[in-house]
C-alpha positions in Angstrom: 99.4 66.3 78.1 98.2 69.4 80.1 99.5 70.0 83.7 98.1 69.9 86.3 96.7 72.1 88.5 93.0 73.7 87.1 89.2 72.3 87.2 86.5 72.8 84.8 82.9 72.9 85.3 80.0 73.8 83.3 79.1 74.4 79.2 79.2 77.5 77.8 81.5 80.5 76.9 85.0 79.4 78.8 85.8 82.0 81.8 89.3 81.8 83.4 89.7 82.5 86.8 92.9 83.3 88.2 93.8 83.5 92.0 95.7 85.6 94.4 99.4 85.1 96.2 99.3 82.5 99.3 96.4 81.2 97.7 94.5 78.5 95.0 91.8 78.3 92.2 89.3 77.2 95.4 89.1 80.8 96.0 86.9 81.2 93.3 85.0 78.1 93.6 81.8 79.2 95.1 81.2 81.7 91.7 82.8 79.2 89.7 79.4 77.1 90.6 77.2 79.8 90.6 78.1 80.6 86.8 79.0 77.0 85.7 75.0 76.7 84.3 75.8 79.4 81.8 80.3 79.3 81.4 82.6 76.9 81.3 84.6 77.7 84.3 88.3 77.1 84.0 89.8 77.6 87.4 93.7 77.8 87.4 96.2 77.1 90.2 99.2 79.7 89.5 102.7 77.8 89.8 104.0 77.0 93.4 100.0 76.9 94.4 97.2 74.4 95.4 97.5 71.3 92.6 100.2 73.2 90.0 103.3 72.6 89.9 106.7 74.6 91.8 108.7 76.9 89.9 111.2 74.5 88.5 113.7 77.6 87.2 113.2 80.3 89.5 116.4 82.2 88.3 114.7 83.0 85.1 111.1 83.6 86.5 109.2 85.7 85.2 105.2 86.4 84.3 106.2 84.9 81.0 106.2 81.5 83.0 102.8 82.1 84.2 101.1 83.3 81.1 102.9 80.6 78.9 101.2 78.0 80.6 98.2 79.6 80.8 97.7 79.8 77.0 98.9 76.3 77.1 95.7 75.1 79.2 93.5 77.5 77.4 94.7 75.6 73.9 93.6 72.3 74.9 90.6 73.1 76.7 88.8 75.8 74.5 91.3 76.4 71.1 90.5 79.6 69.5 87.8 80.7 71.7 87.6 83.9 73.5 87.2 84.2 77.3 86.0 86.2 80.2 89.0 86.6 82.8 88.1 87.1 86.3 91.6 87.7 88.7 92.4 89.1 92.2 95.8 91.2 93.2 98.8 88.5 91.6 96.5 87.0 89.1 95.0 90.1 88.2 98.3 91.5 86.9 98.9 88.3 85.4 95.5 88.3 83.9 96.2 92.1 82.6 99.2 90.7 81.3 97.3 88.2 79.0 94.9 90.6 78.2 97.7 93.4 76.8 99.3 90.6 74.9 96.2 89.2 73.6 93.3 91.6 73.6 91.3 90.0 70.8 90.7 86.8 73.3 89.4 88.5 76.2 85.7 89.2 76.3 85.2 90.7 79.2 88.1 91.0 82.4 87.1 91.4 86.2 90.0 92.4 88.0 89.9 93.0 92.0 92.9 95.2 92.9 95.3 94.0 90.4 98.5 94.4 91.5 100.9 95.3 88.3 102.6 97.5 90.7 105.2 98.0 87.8 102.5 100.7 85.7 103.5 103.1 88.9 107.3 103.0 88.2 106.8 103.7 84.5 104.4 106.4 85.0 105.0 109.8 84.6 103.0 110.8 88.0 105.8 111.6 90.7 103.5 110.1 93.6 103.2 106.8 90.9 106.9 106.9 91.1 107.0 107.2 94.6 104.4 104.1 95.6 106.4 101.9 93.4 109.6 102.6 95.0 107.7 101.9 98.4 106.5 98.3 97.0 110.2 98.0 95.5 111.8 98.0 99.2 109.0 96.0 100.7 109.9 93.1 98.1 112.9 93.4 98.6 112.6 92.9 102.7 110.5 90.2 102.1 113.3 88.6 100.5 115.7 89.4 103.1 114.0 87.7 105.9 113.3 84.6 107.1 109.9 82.5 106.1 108.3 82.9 108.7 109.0 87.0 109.1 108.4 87.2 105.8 104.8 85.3 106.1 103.3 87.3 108.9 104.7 90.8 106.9 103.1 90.2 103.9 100.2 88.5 105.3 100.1 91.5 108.0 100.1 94.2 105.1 97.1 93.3 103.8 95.3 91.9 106.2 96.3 94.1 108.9 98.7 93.9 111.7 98.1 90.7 114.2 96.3 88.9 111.3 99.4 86.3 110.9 99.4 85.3 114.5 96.0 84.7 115.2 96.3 81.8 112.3 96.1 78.1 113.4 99.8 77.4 113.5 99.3 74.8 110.5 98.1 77.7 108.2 101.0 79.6 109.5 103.7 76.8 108.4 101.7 76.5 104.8 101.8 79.8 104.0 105.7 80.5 105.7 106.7 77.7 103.6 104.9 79.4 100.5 106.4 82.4 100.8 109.0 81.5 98.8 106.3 81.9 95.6 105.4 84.8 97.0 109.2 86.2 96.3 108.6 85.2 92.9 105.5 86.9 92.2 107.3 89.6 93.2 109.8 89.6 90.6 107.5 88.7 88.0 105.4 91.9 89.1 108.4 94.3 88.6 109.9 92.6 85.6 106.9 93.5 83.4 107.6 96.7 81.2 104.4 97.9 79.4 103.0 100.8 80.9 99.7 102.3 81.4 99.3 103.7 77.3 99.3 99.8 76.5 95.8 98.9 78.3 94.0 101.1 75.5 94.6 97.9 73.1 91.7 96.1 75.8 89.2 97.1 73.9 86.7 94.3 75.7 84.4 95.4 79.1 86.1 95.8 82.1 85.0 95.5 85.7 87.3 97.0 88.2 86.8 96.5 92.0 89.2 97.7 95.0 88.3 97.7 98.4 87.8 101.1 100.1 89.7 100.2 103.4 92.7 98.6 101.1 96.3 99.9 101.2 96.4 103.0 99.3 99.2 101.5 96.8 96.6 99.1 96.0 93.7 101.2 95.8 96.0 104.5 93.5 97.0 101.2 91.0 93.0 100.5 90.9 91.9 103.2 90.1 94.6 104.5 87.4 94.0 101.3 85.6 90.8 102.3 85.5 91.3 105.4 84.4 93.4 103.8 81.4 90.7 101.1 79.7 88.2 101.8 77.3 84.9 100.4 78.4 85.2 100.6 82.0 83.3 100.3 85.3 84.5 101.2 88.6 83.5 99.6 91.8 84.3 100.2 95.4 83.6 97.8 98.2 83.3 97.8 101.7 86.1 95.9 102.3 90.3 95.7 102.2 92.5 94.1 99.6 91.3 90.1 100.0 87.9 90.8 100.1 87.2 87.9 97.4 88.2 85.9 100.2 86.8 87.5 103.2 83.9 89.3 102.1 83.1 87.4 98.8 79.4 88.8 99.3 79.9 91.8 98.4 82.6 90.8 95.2 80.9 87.8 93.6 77.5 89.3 93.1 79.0 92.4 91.5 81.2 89.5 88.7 78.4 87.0 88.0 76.2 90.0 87.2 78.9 91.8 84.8 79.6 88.5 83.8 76.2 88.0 82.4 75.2 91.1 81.3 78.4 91.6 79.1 
């Protein structure tokens, strides 16, 4: 029996797609259908989000969780095929982490501002260093405050200052009350120890994308990843970190047409 929490549309070569934090697989939806005539589209809630199911043992949380359940989908729906993997900030480091593990699978990954903030503490670039402490203490505060606090700071980082508040107040309660994944993600983010050296095994295409009015944590991570793969394209938007969401204009033409031309 497969859990719950993913859709799949179209025939074709299978392409995962893998959401951000305080999100869901609808996110992706909209490209989903625009590439469904040509992929199979697999479209995965992450644990504690939309359909899937709550962390269940959050002491011993880690990406592992995530990724385990991942390949567990991916066996029943498409065994032994290879895949194109599409993920945004969370589930683009979790999608980097099942692409290190598991390079011969991937054939292509499109990642928008990944955030595997853990490469920058095990880099051997002081300002690295020095960014990953920064993201260190803001987990860590999140995690210190209340719900609600910790809501409108994470929300407010990224989407800038007064975004939180200007919410309906139901969205406000949803995403308080998920903040507590949000905490997890966290820790699953720093637990992971590969470093930079590791992506070399990706030997598939990559497309990465960062926003050019993102945080500059975000933006550093980008492009130092991209500086690490093999077969690589760069790609700046006009946008900030959740620009799949806000501006998916500009991000979903640039995937479907890597997508198809890989």
């Amino acid at each position: 029996m497969i859990e719950q929490g993913f859709t799949v549309s179209g025939k074709g070569p299978a392409i995962v797609f893998l959401h951000s934090s305080l999100s869901s697989s609808k996110q992706w939806g909209n490209l989903a259908k625009q590439l469904s005539s040509s992929f199979t589209c697999i479209n995965i809630d992450l644990l504690g989000y939309g359909k899937a199911a709550i962390v269940n043992d959050a002491e011993n949380y880690n990406f592992n969780t995530e990724t385990s359940r991942i390949k567990s989908i991916l066996k029943a729906l498409v065994p032994n095929e290879k895949y194109h993997l599409v993920g945004h900030s969370c589930g683009g480091a979790i999608g980097l982490k099942l692409a290190v593990e598991e390079p011969d699978n991937i054939l292509s990954m499109t990642l928008f501002e990944p955030v595997a903030f853990h490469l920058l503490a095990h880099s051997h670039d002081a300002h690295h260093n020095n960014l990953a402490l920064k993201v260190k203490q803001f987990a860590e505060n999140i995690a210190a405050i209340n719900n609600k606090e910790g809501a409108e700071t994470f929300v407010d980082f990224w989407n800038g200052k007064g975004f939180y508040s200007n919410l309906p107040s139901k969205i406000q309660s949803i995403m308080a009350k998920d903040i507590e994944k949000v905490k997890l993600d966290f820790i699953g983010i720093l637990h992971e120890t590969y470093n930079f050296e590791a992506l070399k095994k990706i030997q598939s295409p990559c497309l990465i994308i960062l926003g050019q009015h993102s945080q500059e944590v975000s933006q550093v991570l980008s492009r130092a990843i991209a500086d690490s793969l093999n077969i690589v394209e760069l790609k700046a938007v006009q946008s900030g970190h959740m620009a799949p969401l806000s501006h998916p204009n500009l991000v979903e033409p640039a995937i479907f047409s890597f997508i198809k031309n890989v």
